[in-house]
C-alpha positions as CSV (number, residue, x, y, z in Angstrom):
1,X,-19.1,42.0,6.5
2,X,-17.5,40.2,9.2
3,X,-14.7,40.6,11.0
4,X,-11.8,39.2,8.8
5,X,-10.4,37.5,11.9
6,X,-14.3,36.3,12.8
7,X,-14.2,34.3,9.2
8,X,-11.1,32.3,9.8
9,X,-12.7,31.1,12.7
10,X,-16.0,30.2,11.3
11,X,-14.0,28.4,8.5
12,X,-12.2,27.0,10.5
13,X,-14.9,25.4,12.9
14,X,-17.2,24.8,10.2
15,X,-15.5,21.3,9.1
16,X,-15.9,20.5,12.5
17,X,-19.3,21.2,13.2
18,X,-19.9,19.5,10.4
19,X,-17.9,16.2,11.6
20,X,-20.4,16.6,14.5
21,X,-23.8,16.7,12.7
22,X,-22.6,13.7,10.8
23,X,-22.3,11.9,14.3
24,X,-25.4,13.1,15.2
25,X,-27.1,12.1,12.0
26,X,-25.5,8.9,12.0
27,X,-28.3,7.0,11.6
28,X,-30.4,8.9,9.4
29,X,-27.7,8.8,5.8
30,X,-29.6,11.1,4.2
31,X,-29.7,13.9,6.6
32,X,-26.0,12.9,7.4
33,X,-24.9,13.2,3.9
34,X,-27.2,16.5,3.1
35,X,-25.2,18.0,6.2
36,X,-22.4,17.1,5.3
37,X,-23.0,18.8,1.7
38,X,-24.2,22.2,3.3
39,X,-21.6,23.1,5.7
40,X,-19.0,22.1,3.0
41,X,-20.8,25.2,0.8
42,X,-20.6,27.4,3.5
43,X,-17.2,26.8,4.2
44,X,-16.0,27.2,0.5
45,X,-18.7,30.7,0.7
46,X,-16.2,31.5,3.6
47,X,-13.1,30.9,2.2
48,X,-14.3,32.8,-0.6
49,X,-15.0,35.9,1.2
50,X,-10.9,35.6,2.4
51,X,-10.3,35.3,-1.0
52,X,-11.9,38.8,-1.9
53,X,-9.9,40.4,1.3
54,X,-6.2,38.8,0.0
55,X,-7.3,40.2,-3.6
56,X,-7.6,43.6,-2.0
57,X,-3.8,42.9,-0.4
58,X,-5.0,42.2,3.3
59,X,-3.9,40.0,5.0
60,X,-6.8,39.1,7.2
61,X,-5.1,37.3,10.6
62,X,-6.5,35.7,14.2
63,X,-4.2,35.6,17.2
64,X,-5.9,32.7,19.7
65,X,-2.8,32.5,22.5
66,X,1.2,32.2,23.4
67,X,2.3,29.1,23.8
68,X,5.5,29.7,24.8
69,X,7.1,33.6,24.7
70,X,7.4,34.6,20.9
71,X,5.4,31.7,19.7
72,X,1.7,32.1,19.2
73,X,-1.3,29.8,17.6
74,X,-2.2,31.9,15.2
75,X,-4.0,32.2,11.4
76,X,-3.0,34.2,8.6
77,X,-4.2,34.4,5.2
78,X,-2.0,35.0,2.4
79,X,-1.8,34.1,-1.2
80,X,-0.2,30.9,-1.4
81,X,-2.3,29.7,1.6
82,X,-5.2,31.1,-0.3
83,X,-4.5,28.9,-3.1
84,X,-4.4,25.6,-0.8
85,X,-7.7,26.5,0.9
86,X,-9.5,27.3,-2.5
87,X,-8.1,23.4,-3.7
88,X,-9.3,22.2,-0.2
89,X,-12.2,23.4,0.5
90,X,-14.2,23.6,-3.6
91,X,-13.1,20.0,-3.3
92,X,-14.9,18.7,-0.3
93,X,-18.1,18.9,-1.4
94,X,-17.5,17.7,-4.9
95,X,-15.8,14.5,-3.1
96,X,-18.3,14.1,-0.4
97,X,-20.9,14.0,-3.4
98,X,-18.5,11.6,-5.3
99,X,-18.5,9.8,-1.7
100,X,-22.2,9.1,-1.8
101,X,-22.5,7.3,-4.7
102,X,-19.4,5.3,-4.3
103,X,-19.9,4.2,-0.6
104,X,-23.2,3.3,-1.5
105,X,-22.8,1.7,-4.6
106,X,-20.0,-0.3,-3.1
107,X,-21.9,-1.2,-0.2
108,X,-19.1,0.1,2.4
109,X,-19.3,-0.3,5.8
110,X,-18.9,2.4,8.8
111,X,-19.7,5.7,6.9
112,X,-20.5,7.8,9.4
113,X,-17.3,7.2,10.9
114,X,-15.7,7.8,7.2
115,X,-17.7,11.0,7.0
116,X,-16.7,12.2,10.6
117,X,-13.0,12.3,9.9
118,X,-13.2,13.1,6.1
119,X,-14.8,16.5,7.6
120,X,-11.9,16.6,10.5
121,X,-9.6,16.1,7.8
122,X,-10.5,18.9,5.7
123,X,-10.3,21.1,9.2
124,X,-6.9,20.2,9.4
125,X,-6.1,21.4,5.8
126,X,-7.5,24.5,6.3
127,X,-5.5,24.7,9.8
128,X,-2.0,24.1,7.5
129,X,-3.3,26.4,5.2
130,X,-3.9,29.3,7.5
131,X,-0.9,28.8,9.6
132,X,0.4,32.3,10.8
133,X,4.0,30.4,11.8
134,X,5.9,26.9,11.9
135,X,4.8,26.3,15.0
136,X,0.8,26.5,14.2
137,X,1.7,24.9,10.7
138,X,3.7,21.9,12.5
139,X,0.0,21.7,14.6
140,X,-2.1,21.1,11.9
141,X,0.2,18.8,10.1
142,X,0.7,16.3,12.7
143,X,-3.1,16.6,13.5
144,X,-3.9,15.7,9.8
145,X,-2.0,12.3,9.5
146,X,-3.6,11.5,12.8
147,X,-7.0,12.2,11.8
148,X,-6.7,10.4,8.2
149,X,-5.5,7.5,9.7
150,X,-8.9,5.7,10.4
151,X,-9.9,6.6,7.0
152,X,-6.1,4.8,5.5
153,X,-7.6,1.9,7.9
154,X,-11.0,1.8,7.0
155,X,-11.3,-1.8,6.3
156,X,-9.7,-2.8,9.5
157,X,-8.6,-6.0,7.5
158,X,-4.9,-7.0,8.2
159,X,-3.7,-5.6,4.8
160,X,-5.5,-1.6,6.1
161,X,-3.5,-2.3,9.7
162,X,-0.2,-3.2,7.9
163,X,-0.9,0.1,5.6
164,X,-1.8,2.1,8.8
165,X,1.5,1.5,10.6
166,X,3.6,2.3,7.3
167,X,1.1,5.6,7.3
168,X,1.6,6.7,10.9
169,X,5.7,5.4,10.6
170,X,6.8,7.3,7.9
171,X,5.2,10.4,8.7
172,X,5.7,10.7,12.0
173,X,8.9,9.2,12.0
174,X,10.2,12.5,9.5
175,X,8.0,15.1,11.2
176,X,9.7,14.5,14.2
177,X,12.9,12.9,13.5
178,X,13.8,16.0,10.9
179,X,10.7,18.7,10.6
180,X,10.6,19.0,14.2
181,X,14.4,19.4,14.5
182,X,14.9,22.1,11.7
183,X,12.0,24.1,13.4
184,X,13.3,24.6,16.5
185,X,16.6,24.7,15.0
186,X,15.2,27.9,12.5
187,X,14.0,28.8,16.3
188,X,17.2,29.4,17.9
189,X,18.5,31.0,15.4
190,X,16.1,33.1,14.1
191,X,14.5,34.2,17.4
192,X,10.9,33.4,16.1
193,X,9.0,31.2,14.1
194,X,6.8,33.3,12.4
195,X,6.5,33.6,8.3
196,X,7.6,36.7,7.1
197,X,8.4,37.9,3.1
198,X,11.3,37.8,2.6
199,X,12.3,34.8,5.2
200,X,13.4,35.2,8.1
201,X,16.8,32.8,8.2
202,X,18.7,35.2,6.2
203,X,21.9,36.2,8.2
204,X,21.3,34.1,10.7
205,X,24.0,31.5,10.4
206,X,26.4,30.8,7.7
207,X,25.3,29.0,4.2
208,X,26.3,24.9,5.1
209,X,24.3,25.8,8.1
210,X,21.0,26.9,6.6
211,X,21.8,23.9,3.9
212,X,21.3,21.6,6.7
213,X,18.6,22.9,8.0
214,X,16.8,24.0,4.4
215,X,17.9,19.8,3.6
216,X,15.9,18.6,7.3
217,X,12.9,20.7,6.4
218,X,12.4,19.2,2.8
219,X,12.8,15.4,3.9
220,X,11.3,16.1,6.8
221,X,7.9,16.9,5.2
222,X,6.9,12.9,4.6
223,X,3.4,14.0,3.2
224,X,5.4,15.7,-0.1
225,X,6.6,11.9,-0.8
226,X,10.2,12.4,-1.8
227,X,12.1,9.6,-2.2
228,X,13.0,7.5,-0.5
229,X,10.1,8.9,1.8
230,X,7.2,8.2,-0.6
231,X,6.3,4.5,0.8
232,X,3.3,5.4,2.6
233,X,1.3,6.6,-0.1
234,X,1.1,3.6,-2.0
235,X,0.5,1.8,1.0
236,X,-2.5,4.0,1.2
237,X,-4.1,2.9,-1.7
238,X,-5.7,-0.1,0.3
239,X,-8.5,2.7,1.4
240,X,-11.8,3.7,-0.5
241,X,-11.3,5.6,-3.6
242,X,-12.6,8.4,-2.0
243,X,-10.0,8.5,1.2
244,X,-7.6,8.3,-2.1
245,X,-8.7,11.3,-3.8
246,X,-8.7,12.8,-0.6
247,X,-4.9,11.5,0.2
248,X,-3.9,12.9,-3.4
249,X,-5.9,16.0,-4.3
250,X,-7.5,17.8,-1.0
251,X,-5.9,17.1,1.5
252,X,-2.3,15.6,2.9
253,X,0.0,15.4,-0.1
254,X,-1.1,18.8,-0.8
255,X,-0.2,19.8,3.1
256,X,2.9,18.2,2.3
257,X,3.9,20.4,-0.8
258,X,2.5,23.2,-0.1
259,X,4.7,23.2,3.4
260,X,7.8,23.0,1.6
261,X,6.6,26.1,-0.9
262,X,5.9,27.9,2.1
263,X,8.5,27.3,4.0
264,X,10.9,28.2,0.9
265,X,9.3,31.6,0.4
266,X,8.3,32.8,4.0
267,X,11.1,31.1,6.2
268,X,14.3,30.8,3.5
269,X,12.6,33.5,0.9
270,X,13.6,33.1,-2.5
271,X,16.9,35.2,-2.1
272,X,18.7,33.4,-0.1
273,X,17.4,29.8,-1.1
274,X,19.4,30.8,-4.5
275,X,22.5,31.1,-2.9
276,X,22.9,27.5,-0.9
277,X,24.4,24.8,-2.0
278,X,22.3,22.4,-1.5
279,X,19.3,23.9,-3.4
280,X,20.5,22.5,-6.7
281,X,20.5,19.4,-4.7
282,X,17.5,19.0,-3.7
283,X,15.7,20.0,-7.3
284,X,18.0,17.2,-8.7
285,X,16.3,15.2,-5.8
286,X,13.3,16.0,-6.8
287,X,13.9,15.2,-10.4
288,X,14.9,12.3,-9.5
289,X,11.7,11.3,-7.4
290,X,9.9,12.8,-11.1
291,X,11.7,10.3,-13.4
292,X,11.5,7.3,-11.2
293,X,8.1,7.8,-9.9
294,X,6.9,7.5,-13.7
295,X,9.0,4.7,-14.2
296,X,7.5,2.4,-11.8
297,X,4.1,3.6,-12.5
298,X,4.7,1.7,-16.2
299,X,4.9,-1.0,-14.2
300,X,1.6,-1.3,-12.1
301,X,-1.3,-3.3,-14.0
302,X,-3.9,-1.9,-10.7
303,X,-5.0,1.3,-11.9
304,X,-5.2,3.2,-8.6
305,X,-1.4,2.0,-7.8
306,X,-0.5,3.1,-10.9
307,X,-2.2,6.5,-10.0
308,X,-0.1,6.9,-6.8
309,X,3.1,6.8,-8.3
310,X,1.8,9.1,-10.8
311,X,1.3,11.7,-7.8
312,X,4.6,10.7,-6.2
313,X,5.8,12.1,-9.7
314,X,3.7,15.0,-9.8
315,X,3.8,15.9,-6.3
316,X,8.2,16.6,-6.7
317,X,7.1,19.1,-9.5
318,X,5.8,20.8,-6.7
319,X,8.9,20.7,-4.8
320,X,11.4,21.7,-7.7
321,X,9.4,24.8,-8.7
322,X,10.5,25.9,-4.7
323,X,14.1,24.7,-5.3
324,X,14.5,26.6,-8.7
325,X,14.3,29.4,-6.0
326,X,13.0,31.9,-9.3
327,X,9.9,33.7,-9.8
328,X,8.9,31.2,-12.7
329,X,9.2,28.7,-10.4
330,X,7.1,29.6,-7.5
331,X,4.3,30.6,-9.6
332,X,4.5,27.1,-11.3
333,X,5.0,25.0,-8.3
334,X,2.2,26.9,-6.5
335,X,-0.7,26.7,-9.4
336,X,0.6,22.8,-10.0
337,X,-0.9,22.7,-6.6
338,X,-4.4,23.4,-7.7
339,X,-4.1,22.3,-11.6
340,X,-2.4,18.3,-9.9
341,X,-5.4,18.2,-7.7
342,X,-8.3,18.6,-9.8
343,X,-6.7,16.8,-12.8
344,X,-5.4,14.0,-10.1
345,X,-8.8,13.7,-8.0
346,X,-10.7,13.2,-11.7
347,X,-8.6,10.4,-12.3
348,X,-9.2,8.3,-8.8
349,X,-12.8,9.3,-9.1
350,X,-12.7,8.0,-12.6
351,X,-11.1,5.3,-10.9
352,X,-13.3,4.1,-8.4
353,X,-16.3,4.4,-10.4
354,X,-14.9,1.4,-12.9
355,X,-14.6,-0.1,-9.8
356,X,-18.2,0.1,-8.7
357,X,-19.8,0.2,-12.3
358,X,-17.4,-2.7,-13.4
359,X,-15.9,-4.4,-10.6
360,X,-12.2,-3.9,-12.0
361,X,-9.0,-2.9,-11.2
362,X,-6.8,-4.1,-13.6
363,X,-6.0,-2.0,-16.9
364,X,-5.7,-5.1,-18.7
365,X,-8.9,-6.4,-17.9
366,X,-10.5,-2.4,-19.2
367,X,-10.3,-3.5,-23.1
368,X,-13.6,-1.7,-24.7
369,X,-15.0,-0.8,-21.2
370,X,-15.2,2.8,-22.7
371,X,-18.2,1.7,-24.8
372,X,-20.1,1.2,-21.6
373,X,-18.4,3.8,-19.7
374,X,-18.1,7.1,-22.0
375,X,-18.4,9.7,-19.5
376,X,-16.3,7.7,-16.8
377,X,-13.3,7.6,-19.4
378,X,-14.1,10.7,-21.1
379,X,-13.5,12.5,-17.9
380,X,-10.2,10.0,-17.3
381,X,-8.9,11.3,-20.6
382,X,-9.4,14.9,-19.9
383,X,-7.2,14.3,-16.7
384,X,-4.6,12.5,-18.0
385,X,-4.4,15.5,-20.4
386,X,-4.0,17.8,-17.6
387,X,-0.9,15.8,-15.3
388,X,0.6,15.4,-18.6
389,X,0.6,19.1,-19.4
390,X,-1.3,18.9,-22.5
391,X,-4.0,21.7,-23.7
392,X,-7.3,22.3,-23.3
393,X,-6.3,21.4,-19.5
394,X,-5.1,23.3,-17.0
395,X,-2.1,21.4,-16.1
396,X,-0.4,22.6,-19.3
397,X,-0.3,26.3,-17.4
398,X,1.6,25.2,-14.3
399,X,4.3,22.8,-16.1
400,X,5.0,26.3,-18.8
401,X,5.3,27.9,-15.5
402,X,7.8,25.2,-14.3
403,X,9.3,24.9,-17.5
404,X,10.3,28.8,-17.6
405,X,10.9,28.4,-14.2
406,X,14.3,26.0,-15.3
407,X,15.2,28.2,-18.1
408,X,15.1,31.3,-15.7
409,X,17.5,29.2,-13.2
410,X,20.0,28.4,-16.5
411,X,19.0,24.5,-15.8
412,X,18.0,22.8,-19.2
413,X,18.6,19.4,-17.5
414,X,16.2,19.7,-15.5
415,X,14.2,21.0,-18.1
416,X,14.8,17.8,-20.6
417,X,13.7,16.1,-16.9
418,X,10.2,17.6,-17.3
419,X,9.8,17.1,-21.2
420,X,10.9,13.4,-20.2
421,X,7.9,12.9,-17.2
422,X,5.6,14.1,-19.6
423,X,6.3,11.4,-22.6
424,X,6.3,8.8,-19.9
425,X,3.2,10.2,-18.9
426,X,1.6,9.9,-22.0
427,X,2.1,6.3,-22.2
428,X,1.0,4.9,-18.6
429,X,-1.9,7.5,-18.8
430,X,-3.2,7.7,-21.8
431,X,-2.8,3.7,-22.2
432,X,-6.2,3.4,-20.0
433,X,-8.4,5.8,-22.3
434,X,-7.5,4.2,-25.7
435,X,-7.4,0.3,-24.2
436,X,-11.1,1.3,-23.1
437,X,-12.1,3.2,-26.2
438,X,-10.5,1.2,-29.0
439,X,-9.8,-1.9,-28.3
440,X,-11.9,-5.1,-27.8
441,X,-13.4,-6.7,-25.1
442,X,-12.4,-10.0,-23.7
443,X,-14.4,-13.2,-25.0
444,X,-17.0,-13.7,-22.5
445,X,-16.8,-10.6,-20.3
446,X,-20.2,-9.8,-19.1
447,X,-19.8,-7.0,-17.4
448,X,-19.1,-4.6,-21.1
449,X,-22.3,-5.4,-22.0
450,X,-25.0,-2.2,-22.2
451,X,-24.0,1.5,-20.8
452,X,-23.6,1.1,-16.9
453,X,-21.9,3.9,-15.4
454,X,-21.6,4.8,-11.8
455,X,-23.8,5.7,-9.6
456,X,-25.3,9.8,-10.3
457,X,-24.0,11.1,-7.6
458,X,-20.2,9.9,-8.4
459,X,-21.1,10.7,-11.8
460,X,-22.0,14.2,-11.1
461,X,-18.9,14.8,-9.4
462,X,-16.6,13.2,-11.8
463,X,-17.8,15.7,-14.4
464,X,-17.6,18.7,-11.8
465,X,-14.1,18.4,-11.9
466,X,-12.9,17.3,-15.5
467,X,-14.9,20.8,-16.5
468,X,-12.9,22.2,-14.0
469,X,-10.1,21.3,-15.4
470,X,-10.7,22.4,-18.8
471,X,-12.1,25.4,-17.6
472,X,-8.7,26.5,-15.7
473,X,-6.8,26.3,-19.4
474,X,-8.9,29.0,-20.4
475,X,-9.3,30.9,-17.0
476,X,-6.1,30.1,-14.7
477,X,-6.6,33.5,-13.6
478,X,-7.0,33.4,-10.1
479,X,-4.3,30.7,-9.6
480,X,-1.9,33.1,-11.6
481,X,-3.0,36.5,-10.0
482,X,-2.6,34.5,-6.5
483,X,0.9,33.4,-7.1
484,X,2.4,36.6,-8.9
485,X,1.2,38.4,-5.5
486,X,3.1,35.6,-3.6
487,X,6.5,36.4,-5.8
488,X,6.3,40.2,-5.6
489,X,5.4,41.0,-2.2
């Protein structure tokens, strides 16, 4: 076997040589796509071989250089990490093959340049997710809104600009405006940046303090979408479907959450996030993001807008399980991170592909489109089933988690919060299945006529991840085993 330090490079590079065969492949699709395909194998074969060594409780690690004395670029794979770069890098492929069918059947322009930075996006992800300290993890993070930014402006119409701007503005304007100071804030007064068990903030400065800083941190990650940060990611939505999935399921929101679970376990540790003030706070914030973030999605007709405040919901589930500060909590907020992503990414797949196969957008204008569409909606209702929380899906694991997680923190409110996200759920998700499946079409709509799905490819991957997400309700075993060794380490 390689050197454990060897395959974090090689997974590391791989997205990028990747990016670089589809430039040079660029005219040929076919190659460009198969390519594409291949290395995104090898670098899930990689990131499963790190998965084997963090099973066995290494904690494989590659130190490239000091930037500055006591801060260092440098990798280190743990369990939560793992569980980021498992979502990340299973998922490229599965959307690169989604990405065939869709960019073809919708007859998109400039996909080499949409392949080239898909690829340098997931290379960023895997950067965030292997971050040794803040400083590396800060890196990556800034790196990946810069790199998805062509794809949020694919279109280069006026709308895609307008998006772009509110992209780049809100999540560079918290980065640096409040990540950037509570790092090098944690900096002076913790001596070092690195992430340790434990944390490494305890002692350091008295509890309003670390509040401050513990308040900068969680606002100041943009890409987790709390409000009244959350703007950019419907904005977003003007992109292909498949930048989308990538927005909500691969790549950046996940960054974003999975930064704040990090830095609440390895920079606060659980310990001492229990004792501030403002961590009851900022789980009420978060609730708060949960309700509204339904709420409005009741509202949107446009199925994919409609989906994005459905992850600006989902995504603050993320963030309370790390502000419960309990062992329940973690472990639900961390496999929410893997079971919101493959249930979410079904859904905006499922999504595009009515938009391909049927040229629609609008769930009032999806009456009986089930008939023609079975798969495409069967898949949509096995994702719905898993944000909600519902069995046979594996969403239902991480919200027990989360629920247990309240109980264990003596907060039934915020219980009653998550009982009342997943009613509301029910409704504005479930309300596209059985308008497709049972009710009739509109006089003189063409387009429900005869079975017309989407294209194979899109159709292959949709149904790669709904059985995924079955298939975690009855094995959530490695997202389990991976968070338990995050809580008791």
């Amino acid at each position: 076997m390689s050197s454990p330090g060897l395959v974090i490079a090689f997974t590391l590079l791989l997205p990028v040589f990747g990016a670089l065969l589809v430039l040079v492949f660029g005219s040929k699709p076919n190659v460009r796509e198969a390519a594409t395909l291949l290395v995104g194998a090898l670098t899930f074969w990689h990131v499963r071989e790190l998965l084997h060594l963090v099973q066995e409780g290494a904690r494989p690690r590659l130190d490239l250089f000091e930037v500055v004395p006591g801060v260092q670029l440098a990798f280190e794979v743990e369990p939560l990490g793992m569980v980021f770069a498992l979502v990340a890098s299973f998922l490229w492929p599965v959307t690169t093959l989604y990405a065939i069918g869709y960019m073809r059947g919708h007859h998109e322009e400039n996909q080499t340049r949409f392949f080239f930075f898909f690829a340098i996006a997931i290379a960023g992800a895997l950067g965030v997710a292997f971050s040794a300290n803040l400083f590396t993890l800060f890196l990556f993070y800034e790196f990946l809104t810069f790199c998805t930014f062509p794809l949020v402006t694919h279109h280069q119409t006026e709308e895609a600009k307008r998006s772009g701007r509110i992209y780049l503005g809100i999540l560079l304007g918290t980065s640096v405006g409040l990540q950037l100071l509570a790092i090098i804030w944690t900096w002076q007064l913790a001596g070092t940046v690195d992430f340790r068990v434990g944390g490494i903030l305890a002692g350091t400065a008295s509890a309003g303090v670390l509040g401050a800083i513990l308040v900068l941190y969680v606002y100041g990650v943009g890409k987790a979408a709390l409000m009244p940060f959350h703007r950019w990611l419907p904005a977003a939505m003007v992109a292909p479907t498949p930048v989308s999935a990538l927005l909500h399921a691969v790549a950046v929101v996940k960054a974003g959450v999975f930064t704040v679970m990090k830095i609440a376990v390895y920079v606060f540790g659980i310990d001492l996030l229990g004792t501030l003030a403002t961590t009851p706070w900022l789980a009420w914030a978060a609730a708060t993001t949960i309700i509204l973030g339904s709420l409005v999605a009741f509202t949107k007709d446009n199925l994919k807008a409609r989906l994005a405040y459905s992850t600006i919901s989902q995504l603050s589930y993320i963030v309370l399980g790390a502000m419960l500060a309990t062992e329940m909590g973690i472990i639900g907020g961390g496999m929410h991170i893997a079971m919101h992503a493959f249930g979410k990414i079904t859904l905006f797949f499922a999504a595009g592909a009515i938009m391909v196969a049927a040229h629609e957008k609008k769930i009032s204008g999806m009456h009986g489109l089930g008939r023609t569409m079975p798969v495409t909606f069967g898949a949509f209702f096995v994702g719905s089933l898993s944000i909600i929380g519902l069995p046979p899906a594996g969403g239902s694991w991480s919200k027990w988690f989360l629920g247990m997680g309240t109980l264990e923190a003596g907060q039934i409110g915020l219980l009653a919060v998550l009982m009342v996200s997943s009613l509301l759920g029910l409704y504005y998700l479930l309300e596209v299945p059985v308008k497709a499946f049972f009710f009739k079409p509109p006089e003189g709509a063409h387009h429900h006529e005869g079975i017309k799905e989407a294209p194979l490819p899109s159709l292959i991957a949709i149904c790669i991840t709904a059985a995924a997400t079955v298939g975690f309700f009855f094995w959530p075993d490695v997202w389990y085993d991976l968070m338990v060794m995050v809580v008791n380490q």
